[in-house]
C-alpha positions as CSV (number, residue, x, y, z in Angstrom):
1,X,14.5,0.1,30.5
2,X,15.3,3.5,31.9
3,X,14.6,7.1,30.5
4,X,14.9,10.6,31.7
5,X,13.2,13.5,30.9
6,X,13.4,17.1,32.4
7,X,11.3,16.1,35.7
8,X,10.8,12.4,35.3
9,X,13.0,8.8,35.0
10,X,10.6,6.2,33.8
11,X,12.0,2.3,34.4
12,X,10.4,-1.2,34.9
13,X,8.1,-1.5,37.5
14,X,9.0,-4.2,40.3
15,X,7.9,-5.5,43.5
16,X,9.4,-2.1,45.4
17,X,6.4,-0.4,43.6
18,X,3.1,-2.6,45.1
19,X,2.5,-0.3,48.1
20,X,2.5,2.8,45.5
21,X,0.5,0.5,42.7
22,X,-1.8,-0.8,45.7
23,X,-2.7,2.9,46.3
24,X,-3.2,4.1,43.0
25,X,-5.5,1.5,42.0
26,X,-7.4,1.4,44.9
27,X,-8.3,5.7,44.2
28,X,-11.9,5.6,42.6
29,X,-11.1,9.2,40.7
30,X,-7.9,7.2,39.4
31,X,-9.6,4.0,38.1
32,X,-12.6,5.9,37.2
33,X,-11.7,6.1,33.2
34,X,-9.9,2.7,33.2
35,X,-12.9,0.3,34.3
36,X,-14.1,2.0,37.6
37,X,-13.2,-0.8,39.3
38,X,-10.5,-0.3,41.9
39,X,-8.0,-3.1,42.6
40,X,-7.0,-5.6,45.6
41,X,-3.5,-5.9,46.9
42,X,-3.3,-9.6,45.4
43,X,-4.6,-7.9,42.1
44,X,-1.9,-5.3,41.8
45,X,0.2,-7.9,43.1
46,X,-0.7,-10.3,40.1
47,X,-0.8,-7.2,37.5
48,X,2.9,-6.2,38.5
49,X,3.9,-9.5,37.5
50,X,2.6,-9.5,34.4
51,X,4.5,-6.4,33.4
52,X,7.6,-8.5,34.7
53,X,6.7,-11.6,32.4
54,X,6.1,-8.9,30.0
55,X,9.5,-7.1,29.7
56,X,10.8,-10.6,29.6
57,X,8.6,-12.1,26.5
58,X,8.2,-9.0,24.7
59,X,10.7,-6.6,25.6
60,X,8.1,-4.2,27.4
61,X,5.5,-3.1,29.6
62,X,4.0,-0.6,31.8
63,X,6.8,1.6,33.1
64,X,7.4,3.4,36.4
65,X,7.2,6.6,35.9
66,X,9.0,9.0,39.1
67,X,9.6,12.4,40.0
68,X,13.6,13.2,39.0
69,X,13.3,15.1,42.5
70,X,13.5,11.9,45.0
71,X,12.6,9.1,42.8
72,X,9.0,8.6,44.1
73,X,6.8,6.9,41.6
74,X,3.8,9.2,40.6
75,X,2.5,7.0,37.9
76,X,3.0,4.6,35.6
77,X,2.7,4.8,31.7
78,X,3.8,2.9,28.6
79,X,2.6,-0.7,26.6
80,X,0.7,-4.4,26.8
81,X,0.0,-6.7,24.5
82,X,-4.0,-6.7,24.3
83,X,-6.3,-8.5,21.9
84,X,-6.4,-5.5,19.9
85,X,-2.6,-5.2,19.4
86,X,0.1,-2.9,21.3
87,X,-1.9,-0.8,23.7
88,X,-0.7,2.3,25.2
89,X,-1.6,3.5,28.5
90,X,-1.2,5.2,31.6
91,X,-2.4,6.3,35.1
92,X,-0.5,8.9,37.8
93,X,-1.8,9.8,41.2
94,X,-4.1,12.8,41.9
95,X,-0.9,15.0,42.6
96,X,0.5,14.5,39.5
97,X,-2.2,15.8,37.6
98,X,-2.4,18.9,35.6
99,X,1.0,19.5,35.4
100,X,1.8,18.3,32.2
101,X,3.3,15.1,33.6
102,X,1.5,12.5,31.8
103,X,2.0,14.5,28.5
104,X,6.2,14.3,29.2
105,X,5.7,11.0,30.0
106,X,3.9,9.9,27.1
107,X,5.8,11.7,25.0
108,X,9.1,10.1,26.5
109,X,7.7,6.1,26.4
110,X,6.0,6.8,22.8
111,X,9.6,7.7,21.0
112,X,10.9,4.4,23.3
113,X,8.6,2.3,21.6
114,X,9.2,3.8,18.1
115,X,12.8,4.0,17.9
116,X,14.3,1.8,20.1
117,X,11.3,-0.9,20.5
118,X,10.5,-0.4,16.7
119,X,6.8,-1.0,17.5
120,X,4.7,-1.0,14.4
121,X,1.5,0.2,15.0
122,X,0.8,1.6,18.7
123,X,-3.5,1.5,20.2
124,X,-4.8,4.3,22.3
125,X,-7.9,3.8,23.7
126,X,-10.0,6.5,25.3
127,X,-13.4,6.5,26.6
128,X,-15.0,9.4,25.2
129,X,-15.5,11.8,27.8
130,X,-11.8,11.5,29.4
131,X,-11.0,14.7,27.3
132,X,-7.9,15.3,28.8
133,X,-6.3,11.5,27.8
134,X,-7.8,12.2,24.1
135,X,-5.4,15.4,24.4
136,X,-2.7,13.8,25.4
137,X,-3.0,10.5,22.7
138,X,-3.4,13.6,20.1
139,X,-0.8,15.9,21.1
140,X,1.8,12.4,21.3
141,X,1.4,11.8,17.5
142,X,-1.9,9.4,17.7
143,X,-4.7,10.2,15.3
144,X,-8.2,8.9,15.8
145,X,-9.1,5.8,13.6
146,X,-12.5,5.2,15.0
147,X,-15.6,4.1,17.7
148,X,-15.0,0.7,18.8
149,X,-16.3,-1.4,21.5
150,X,-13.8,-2.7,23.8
151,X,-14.9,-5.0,26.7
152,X,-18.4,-4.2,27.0
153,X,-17.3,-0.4,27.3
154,X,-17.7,2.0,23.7
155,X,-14.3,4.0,23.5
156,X,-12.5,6.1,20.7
157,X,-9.7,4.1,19.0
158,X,-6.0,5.6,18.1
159,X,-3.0,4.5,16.6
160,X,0.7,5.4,15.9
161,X,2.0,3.7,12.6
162,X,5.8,4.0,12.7
């Protein structure tokens, strides 16, 4: 998968990536609205190949998402298969944020999955006081279906229905 927006090329995540993956996930502020728990080596090892054995099954996963500039992953943004259907999701590095990044990239992976993907019904799951992912879910087309508990943790529940 590749895309390209005005500042951004988004693509499959591979092994290349760990050392930037390794150092996202191990940022506290990063993981703190995901499960505030930050990860090992050998997990982001094992979670990077699950987003391999994912583009392979189901035709997608969580996508690299780097600046146009020099082709640096910042972040990484786009779908899993969960227990509670097709979830969407990101995360990008302190530097990244506030600059309307994860917005472009949302925006970028979210018409991916509709039109080319043909996903559906798209999740977004937020835990109620990460405002600033509820702005982005809204402002990429989700719309708020309701409180739901999701392991152990009560979040607010959005879908795309395409």
């Amino acid at each position: 998968m590749y895309l390209e927006t005005e500042r951004l090329v988004i693509n499959n995540l591979s092994l290349n990536d760990l050392q930037f993956l390794t150092d996202l996930d191990s940022d506290p502020v990063v993981r703190k609205f995901i499960d505030g728990k930050v990860k090992t080596f050998d997990e982001t090892r094992q979670y990077i190949s699950e987003n391999i054995d994912s583009y392979l099954q189901l035709g997608f996963g969580r996508y690299a998402v780097r600046s146009k500039e020099d082709l640096n992953p910042i972040g990484i943004c786009g779908f899993l298969m969960e227990n509670y259907g097709v979830d969407f999701g990101y995360r990008f590095s302190q530097s990244a944020w506030g600059r309307g990044i994860a917005k472009e990239a949302a925006n970028s992976v979210i018409k991916y999955g509709c039109d080319q993907l043909k996903l559906k019904k798209i999740i977004g799951i937020v835990l109620p006081d990460n405002i600033a992912s509820e702005k982005i879910l809204i402002s990429s087309g989700f719309t708020f279906v309701s409180m739901d508990e999701v392991w152990g943790k009560t979040i607010k529940k959005y879908e795309i229905k395409n």
